[in-house]
C-alpha positions as CSV (number, residue, x, y, z in Angstrom):
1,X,119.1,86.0,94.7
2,X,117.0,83.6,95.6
3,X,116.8,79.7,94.5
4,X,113.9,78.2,93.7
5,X,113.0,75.0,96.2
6,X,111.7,72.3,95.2
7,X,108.4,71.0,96.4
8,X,108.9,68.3,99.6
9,X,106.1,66.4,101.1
10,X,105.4,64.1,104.3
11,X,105.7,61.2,101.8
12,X,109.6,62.4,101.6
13,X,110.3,61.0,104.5
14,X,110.2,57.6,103.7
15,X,112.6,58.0,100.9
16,X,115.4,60.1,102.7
17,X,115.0,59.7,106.5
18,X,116.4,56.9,109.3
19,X,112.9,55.6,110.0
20,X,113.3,56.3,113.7
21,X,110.9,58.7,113.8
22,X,106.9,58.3,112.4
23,X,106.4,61.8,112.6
24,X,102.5,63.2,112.3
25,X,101.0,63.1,108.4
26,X,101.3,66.9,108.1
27,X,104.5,69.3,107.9
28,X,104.5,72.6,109.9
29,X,105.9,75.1,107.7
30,X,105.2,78.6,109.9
31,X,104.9,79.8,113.7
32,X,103.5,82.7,115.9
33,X,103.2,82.4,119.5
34,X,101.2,79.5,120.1
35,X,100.1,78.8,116.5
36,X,101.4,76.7,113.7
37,X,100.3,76.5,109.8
38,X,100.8,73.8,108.1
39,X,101.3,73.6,104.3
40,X,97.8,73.8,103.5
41,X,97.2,76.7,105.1
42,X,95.9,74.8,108.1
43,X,96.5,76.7,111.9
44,X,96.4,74.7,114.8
45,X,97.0,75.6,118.1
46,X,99.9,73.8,119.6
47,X,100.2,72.9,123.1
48,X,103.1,70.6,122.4
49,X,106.0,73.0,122.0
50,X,108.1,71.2,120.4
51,X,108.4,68.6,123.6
52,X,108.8,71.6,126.3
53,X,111.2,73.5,124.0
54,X,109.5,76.2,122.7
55,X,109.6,78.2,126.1
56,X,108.3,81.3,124.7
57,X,106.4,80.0,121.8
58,X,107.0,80.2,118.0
59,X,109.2,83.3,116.9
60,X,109.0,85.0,119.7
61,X,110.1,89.0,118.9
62,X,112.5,89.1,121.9
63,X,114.7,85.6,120.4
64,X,114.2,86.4,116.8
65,X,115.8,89.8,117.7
66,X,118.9,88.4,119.7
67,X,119.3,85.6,116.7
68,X,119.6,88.1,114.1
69,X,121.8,90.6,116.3
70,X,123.9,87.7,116.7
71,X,124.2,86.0,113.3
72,X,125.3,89.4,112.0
73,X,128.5,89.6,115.1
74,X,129.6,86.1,114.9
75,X,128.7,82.8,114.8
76,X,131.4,79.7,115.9
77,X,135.1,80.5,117.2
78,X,134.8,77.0,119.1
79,X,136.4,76.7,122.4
80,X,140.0,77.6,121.9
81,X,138.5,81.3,122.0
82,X,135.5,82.3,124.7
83,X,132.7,84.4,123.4
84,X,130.4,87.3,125.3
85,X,127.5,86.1,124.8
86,X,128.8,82.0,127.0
87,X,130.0,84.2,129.3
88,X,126.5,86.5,130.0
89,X,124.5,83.4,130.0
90,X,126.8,81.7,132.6
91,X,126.6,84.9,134.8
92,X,122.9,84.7,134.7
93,X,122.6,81.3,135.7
94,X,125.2,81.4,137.9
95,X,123.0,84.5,139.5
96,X,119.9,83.1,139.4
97,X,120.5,79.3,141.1
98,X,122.4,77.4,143.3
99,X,125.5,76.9,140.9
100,X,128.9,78.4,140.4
101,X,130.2,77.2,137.0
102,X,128.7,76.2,133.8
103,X,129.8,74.1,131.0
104,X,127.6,74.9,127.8
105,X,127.1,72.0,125.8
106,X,124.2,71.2,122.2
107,X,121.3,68.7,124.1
108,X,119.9,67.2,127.2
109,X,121.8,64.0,126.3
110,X,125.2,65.4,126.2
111,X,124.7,67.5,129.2
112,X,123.6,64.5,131.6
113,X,126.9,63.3,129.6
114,X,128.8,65.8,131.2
115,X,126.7,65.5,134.9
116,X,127.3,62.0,135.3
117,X,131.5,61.8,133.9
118,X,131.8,64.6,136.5
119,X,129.7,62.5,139.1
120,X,132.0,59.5,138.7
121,X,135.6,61.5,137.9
122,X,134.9,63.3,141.1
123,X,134.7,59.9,143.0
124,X,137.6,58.4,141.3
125,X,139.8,61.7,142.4
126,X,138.8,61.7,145.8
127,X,138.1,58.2,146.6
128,X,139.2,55.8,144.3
129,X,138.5,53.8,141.8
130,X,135.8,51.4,143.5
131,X,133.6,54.3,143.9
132,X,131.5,54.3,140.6
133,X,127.9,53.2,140.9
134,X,125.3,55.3,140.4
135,X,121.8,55.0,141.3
136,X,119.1,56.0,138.9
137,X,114.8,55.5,139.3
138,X,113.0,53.2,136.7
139,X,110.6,54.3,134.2
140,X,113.6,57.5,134.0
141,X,115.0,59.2,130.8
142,X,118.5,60.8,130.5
143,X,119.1,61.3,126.6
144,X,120.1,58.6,124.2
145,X,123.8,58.3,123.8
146,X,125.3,54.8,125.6
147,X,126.5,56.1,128.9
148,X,122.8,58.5,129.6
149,X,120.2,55.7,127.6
150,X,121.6,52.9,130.2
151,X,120.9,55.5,133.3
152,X,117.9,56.0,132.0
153,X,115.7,53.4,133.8
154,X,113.7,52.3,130.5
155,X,115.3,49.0,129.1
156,X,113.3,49.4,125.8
157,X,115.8,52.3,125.2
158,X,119.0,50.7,125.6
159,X,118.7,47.3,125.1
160,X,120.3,45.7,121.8
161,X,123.4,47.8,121.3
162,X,125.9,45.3,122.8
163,X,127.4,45.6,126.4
164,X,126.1,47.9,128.4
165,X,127.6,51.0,130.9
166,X,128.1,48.8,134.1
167,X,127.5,50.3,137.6
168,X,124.1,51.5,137.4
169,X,121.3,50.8,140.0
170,X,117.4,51.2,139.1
171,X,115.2,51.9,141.6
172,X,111.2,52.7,141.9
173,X,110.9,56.5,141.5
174,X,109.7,58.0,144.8
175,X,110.1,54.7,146.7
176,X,112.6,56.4,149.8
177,X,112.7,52.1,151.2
178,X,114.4,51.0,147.9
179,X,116.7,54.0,147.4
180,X,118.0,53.4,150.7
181,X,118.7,50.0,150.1
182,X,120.8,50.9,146.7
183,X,122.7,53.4,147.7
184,X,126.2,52.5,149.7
185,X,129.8,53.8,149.7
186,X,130.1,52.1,146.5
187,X,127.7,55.4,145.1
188,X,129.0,58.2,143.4
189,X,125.8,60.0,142.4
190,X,121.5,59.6,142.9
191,X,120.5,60.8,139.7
192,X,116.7,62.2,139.8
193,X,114.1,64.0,137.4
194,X,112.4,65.8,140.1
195,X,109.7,65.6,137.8
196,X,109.6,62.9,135.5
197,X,108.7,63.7,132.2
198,X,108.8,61.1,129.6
199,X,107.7,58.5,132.5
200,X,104.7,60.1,132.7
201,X,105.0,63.4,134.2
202,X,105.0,62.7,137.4
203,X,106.6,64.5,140.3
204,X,108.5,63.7,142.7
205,X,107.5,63.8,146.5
206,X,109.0,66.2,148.6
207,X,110.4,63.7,151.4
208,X,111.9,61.6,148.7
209,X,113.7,64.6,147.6
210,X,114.9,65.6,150.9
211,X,115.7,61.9,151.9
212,X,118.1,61.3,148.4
213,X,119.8,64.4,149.7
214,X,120.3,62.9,152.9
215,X,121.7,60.1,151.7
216,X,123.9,61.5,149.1
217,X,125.0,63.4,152.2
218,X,126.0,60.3,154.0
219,X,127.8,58.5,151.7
220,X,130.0,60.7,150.4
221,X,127.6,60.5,146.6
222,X,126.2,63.6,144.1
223,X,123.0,64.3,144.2
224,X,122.4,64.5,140.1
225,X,119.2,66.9,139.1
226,X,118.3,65.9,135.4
227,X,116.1,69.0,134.6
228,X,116.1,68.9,130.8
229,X,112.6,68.5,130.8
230,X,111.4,70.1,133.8
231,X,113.4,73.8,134.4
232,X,113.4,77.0,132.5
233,X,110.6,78.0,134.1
234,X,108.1,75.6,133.4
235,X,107.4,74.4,136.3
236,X,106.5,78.1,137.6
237,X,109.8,78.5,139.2
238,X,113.5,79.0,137.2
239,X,114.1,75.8,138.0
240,X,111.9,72.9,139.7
241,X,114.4,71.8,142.4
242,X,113.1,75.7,143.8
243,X,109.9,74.4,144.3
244,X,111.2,71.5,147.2
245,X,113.7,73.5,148.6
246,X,116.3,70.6,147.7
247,X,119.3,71.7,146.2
248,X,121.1,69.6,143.9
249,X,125.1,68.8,143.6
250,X,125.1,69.0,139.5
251,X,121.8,69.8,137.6
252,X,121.4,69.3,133.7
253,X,119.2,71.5,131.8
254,X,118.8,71.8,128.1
255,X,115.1,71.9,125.8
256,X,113.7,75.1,127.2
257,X,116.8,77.0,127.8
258,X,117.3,77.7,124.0
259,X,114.0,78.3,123.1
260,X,114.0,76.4,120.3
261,X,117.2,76.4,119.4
262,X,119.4,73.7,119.8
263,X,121.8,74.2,123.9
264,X,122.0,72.9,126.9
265,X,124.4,73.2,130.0
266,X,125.7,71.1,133.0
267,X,125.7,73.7,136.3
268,X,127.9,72.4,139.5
269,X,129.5,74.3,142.2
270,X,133.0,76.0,141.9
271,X,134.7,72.8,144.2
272,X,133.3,70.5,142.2
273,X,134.1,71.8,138.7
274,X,137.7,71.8,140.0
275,X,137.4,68.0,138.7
276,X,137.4,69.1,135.1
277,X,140.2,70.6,134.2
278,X,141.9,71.7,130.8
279,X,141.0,68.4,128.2
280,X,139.4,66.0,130.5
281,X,135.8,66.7,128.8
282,X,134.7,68.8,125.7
283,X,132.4,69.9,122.9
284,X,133.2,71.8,119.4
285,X,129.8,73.5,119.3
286,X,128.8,73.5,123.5
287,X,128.4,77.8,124.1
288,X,128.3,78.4,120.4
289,X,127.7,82.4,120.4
290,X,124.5,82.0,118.2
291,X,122.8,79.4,121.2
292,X,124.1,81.5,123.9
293,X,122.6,84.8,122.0
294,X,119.4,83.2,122.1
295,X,119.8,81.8,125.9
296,X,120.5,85.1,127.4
297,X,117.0,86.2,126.0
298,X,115.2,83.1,127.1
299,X,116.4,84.2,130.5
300,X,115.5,87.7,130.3
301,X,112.0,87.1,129.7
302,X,111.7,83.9,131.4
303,X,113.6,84.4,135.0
304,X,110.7,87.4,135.7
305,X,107.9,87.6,138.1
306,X,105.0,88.1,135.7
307,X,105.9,85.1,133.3
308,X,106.5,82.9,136.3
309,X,103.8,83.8,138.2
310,X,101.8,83.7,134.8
311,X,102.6,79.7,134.6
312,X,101.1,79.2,137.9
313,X,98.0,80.7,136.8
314,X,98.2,78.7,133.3
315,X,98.7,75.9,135.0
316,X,95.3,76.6,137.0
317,X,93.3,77.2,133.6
318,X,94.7,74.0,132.1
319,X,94.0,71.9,135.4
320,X,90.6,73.1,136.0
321,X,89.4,72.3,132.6
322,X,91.3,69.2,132.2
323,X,89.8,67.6,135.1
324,X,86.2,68.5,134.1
325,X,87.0,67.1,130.3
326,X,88.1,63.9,132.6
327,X,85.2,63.3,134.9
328,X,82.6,64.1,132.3
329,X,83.9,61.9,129.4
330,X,85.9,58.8,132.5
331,X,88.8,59.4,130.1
332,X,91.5,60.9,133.1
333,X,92.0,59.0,136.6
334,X,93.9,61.9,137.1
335,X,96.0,65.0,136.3
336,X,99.4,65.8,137.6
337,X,102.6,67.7,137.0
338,X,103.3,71.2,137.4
339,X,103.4,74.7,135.5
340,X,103.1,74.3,132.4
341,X,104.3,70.4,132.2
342,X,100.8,68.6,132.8
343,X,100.1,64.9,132.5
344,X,96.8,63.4,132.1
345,X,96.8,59.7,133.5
346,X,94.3,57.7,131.1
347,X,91.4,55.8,133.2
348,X,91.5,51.7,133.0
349,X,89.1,52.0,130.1
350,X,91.6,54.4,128.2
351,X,94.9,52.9,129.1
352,X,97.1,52.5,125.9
353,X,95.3,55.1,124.2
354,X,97.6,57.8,124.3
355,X,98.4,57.9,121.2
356,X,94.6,57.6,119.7
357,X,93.9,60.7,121.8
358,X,97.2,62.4,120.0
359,X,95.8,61.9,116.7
360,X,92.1,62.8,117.2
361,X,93.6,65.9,118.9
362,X,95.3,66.8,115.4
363,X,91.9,66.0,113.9
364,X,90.6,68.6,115.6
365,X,93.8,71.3,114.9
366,X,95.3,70.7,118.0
367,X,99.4,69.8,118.8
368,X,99.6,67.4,122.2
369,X,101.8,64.8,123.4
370,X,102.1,61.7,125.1
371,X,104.3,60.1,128.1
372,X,104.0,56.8,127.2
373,X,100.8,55.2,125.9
374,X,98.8,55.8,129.1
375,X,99.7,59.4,129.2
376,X,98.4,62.7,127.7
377,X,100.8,65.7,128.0
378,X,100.9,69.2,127.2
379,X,103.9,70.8,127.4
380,X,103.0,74.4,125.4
381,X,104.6,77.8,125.6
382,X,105.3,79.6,129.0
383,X,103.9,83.0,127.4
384,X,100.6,81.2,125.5
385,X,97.7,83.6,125.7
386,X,94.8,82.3,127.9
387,X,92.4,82.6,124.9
388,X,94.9,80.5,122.9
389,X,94.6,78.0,126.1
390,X,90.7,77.9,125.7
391,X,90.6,77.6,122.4
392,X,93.0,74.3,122.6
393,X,90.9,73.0,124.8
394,X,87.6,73.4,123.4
395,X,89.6,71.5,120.7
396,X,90.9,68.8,122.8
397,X,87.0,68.4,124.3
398,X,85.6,68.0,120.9
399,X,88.8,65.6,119.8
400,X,87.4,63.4,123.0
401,X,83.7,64.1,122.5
402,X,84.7,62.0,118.9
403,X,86.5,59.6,120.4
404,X,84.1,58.7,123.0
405,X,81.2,58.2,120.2
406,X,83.1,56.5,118.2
């Protein structure tokens, strides 16, 4: 038997809602692939995806299917009990990259959480107490509880909520000169996006990679790869520490890895795992049977040859036509990133104006996003058919055809 809802509308919010969000003026109320409908009726196309989330686009058959499978089995035993699907997912990941062990955990936040208490218990077990710090690069972002917002190398984020996590170093992102200079035998971990994503999407270099592994190397410190935004395949490889040929110590992935719904995990080698044993660190809902149901889909279809090679080529589409839209209009100085995580860097003229071009772009039926005001990003589905790809774009080119008359 059904219930009858009652009506809700944007204006809602207001009432109900922390105002720490000032979400867009419309509600999405259905998703298919790479289109959402609003509660008019309206479709747009939506190359936002739910901030690099929505690896495989809206409702995808293959996670809908595992969802349901799974919410008919079993949902929660917490982690007294283990549960299949945890320990499938683990195997894949543990097959598929660099790590050993897993810990599952809900977000991006709570597994840097997990990455940087292992980083520093690590140090404390094997060489003492004064062996803490850890070195981070400005304009970074790590999540939002106290411990990952004060890594995170944007002071806007963390300031005003009292004393903050002591021990942390910010240096310029792929400045090799000032890393070296921060890191000592005081450091237990270098902690890098290898691309940065809410900083702008911008990538790191490959020597600045290579050189924080060195270090880390040399002074006895984790090498921390924060690849919440960045891995699942978006970058056209599983995960974008593949691309440099750098492998990480502990890596942090979350966003894609769920699809769309709500997981994340913390992956480390078997040596270094040792460091947390039975009730040093924990989560009720971390490898939930539901998440981990949807994750070992995500990887099925995502950890192939044709959808990663299929980025690659996306990313080809979306560049090509992005830098025209630029150069004819002077609105891009350039565009960056990789896969299907591109950032348009606004010209002098256009700096600030991210969010302008956001809004005109959902004038025109079109989802984007910004990195910060002087950045437009697109972060859409890994699977999103090339004729949904041109038909956002003729809709972003019309949304800055308007803006540049105005």
């Amino acid at each position: 038997m059904s219930v009858e809802q009652a009506p809700v509308h944007r204006a809602d919010f207001d009432q109900v809602m922390v105002p720490n969000y000032a979400p867009a003026a419309f509600i999405p109320v259905r998703g298919l692939g790479s289109r959402v409908w609003d509660q008019a009726g309206r479709e747009l196309v939506d190359f936002s995806g739910g901030i690099a989330v929505n690896v495989l686009g809206h409702c995808h058959p293959a996670l809908v299917g595992a969802l349901t499978v799974q919410g008919n089995q079993l949902w929660h035993v917490s982690n007294v009990f283990t549960n299949e699907p945890a320990l499938r997912l683990a195997k894949k990941l543990v097959d598929a990259t660099f790590a050993e062990r897993v810990f599952f955990c809900n977000s991006g936040a709570e597994a840097n959480e997990a990455a940087f208490k292992l980083a520093r218990r690590v140090a404390f077990e094997l060489y003492g107490e004064e062996k803490y710090e850890i070195v981070a690069a400005l304009n970074s972002f790590h999540g939002r509880t106290l411990f990952t917002v004060t890594v995170g190398g944007q002071s806007k984020y963390s300031d005003g909520f009292g004393p903050k996590i002591t021990g942390i170093k910010h240096v310029p992102f792929n400045d090799l000169d000032a890393l070296k200079a921060a890191v000592s035998d005081k450091t237990c971990a270098v902690v890098l996006e290898p691309i940065q994503g809410e900083g702008g999407v911008l990538p790191a270099d490959l020597a600045y990679l290579q050189g924080a592994r060195a270090l880390c190397d040399q002074f006895n410190a984790l090498l921390v790869f924060d690849e919440v935004q960045s891995g699942m395949g978006r970058s056209g490889e599983l995960f974008a520490y593949m691309h440099y040929g750098v492998t990480p110590d502990i890596l942090s992935s979350a966003k894609s890895i769920g699809g769309g719904f709500p997981m994340a995990a913390m992956m480390t080698t078997e040596k270094l795992a040792k460091h947390l044993g039975v009730g040093v660190h924990g989560t009720t809902y971390g490898g939930n049977p539901l998440a981990c149901a949807v994750g070992n889909a995500v990887m099925d279809v995502v950890n192939t040859p044709e959808v990663l090679a299929g980025v690659k080529a996306k990313h080809q589409l979306f560049r090509t036509r992005l830098e025209k839209i630029g150069e004819q209009y002077g609105v891009f100085s350039e565009v960056r990133g990789m896969g299907l995580l591109i950032g348009c860097v606004l010209t002098d003229a256009w700096k600030g104006k991210a969010k302008d071009i956001f809004n005109a772009a959902e004038q025109q039926d079109l989802m984007i996003l910004q990195a910060g005001p002087d950045v437009v990003r697109f972060a859409p589905s890994l699977v999103i058919e090339n004729a949904d790809i041109e038909e956002g774009l003729n809709r972003f080119e019309r949304a800055i055809i308007k803006l540049t008359q105005a």
